[in-house]
C-alpha positions in Angstrom: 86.2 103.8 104.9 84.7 107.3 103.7 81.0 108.1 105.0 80.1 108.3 101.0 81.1 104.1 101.0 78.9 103.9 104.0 75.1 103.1 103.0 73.0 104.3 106.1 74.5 108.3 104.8 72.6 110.5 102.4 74.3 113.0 100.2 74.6 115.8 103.2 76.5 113.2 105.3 73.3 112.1 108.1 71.6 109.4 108.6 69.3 107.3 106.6 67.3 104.3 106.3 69.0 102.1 102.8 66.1 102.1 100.4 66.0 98.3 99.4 63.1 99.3 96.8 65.5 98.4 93.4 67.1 95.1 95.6 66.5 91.6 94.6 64.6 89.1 96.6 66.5 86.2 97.4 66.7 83.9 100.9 67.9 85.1 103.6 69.8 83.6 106.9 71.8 84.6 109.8 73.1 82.6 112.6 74.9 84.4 115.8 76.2 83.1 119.0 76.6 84.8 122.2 77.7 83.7 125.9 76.1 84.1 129.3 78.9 83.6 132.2 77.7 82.8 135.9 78.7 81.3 138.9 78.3 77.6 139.3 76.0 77.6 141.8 73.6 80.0 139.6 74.1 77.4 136.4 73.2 74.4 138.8 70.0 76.3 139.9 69.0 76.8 136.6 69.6 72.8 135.7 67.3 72.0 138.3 64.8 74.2 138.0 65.2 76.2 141.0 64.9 79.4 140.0 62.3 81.6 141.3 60.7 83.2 138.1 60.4 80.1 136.6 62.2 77.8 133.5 65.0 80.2 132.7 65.7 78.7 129.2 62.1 78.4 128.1 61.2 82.2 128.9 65.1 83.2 127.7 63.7 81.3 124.6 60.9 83.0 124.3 62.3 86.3 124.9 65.0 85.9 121.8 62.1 85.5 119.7 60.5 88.5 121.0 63.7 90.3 120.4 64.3 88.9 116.7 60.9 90.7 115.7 61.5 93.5 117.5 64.8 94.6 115.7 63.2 97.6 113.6 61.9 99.0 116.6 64.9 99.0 118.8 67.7 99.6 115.9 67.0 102.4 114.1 68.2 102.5 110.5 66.8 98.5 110.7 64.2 97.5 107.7 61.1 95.9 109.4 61.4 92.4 108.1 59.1 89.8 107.1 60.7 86.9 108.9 60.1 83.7 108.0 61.8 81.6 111.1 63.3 82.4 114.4 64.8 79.4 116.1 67.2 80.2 119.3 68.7 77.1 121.2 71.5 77.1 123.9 74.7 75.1 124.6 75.7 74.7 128.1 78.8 74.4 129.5 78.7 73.1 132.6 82.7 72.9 133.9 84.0 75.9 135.1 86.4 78.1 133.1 89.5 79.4 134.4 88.2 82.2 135.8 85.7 79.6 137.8 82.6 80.2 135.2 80.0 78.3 134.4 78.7 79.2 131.0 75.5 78.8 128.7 75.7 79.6 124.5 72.7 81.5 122.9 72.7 80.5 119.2 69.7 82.3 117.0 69.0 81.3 113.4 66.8 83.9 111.7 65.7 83.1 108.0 63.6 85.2 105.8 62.6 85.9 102.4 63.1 90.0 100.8 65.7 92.4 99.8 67.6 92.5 103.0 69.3 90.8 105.2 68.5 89.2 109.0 72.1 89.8 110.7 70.8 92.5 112.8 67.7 90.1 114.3 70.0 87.3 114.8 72.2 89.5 117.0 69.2 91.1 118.8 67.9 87.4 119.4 71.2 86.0 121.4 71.1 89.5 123.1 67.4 89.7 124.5 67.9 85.9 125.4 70.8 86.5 127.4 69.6 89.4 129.1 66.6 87.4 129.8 68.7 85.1 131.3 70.4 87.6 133.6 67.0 88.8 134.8 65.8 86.1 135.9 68.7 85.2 137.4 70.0 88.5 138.9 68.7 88.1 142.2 71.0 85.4 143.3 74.1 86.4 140.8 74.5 90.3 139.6 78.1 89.2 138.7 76.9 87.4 135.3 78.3 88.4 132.5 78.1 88.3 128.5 80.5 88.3 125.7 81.4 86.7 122.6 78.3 88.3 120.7 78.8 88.3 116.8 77.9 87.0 113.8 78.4 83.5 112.7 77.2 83.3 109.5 75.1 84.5 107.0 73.4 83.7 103.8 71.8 85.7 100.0 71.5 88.7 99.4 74.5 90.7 96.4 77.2 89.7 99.2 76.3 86.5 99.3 77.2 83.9 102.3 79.9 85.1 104.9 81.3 82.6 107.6 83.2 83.5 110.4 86.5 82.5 110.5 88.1 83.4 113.7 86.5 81.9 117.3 84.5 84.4 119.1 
């Protein structure tokens, strides 16, 4: 792809902010997943409530949230974005993988109305939540770990909807 079919460059080739002035409004939504790893013990600890700092999901929660509104300010080329609803949830996984993990999924669903689109605070959403969930976890397992952080799905806007296809 050639920087001029890239939209974030201006004419001299350096970055820019896309003016979305001339773009229609339509509804916007963006779902992505991500996947906090951790030692059994440390996923048993947060089931019953025994970690120190408090309700780990509740404040992770929270946290993704934060992060969905914050996007603009940690992202720079990001649009600050009217949005309409943030809803993050988690899917846990309670038997070990085969590398002995214990897992919990961080799913964000981010819906506005406007001229762009919310993939970028539906990806800061998992990632705040499960960074939230390695703080306050961290003192009894550094080892966590995250991956499988992408984009789902999304919805409006010219491109219309885009569904993933492969498994992250």
């Amino acid at each position: 792809m050639a920087k001029a079919d890239l939209t974030h460059f201006n004419a001299e080739g350096r970055a820019r902010m896309v003016d979305v002035t001339e773009k229609a409004e339509s509804v916007r939504t963006a779902v992505a997943t991500g996947t906090v790893y951790m030692q059994p013990s440390t996923f048993q600890r947060i089931e019953e409530g025994q970690i120190s700092k408090g309700d780990v999901l509740a404040v992770a929660q929270v946290a993704g949230v934060m992060g969905a509104k914050k996007t603009p300010d940690l992202i720079p080329m990001c649009h600050p974005i009217f949005l309409t609803g943030v809803d993050v949830s988690f899917t846990k996984h309670p038997k070990p993988d085969e590398k002995g993990k214990c897992a919990i999924t961080v799913t964000a669903t981010v819906k506005t109305t406007g001229p762009t689109g919310v993939e970028m605070e539906a990806l800061s959403a998992v990632s705040v939540a499960a960074l939230t969930i390695y703080d306050m976890c961290k003192a009894i397992d550094k080892g966590m770990s995250f991956g499988r952080i992408g984009l789902v799905s999304k919805t409006g806007g010219k491109s219309g909807a885009y569904v993933r296809q492969e498994e992250l």
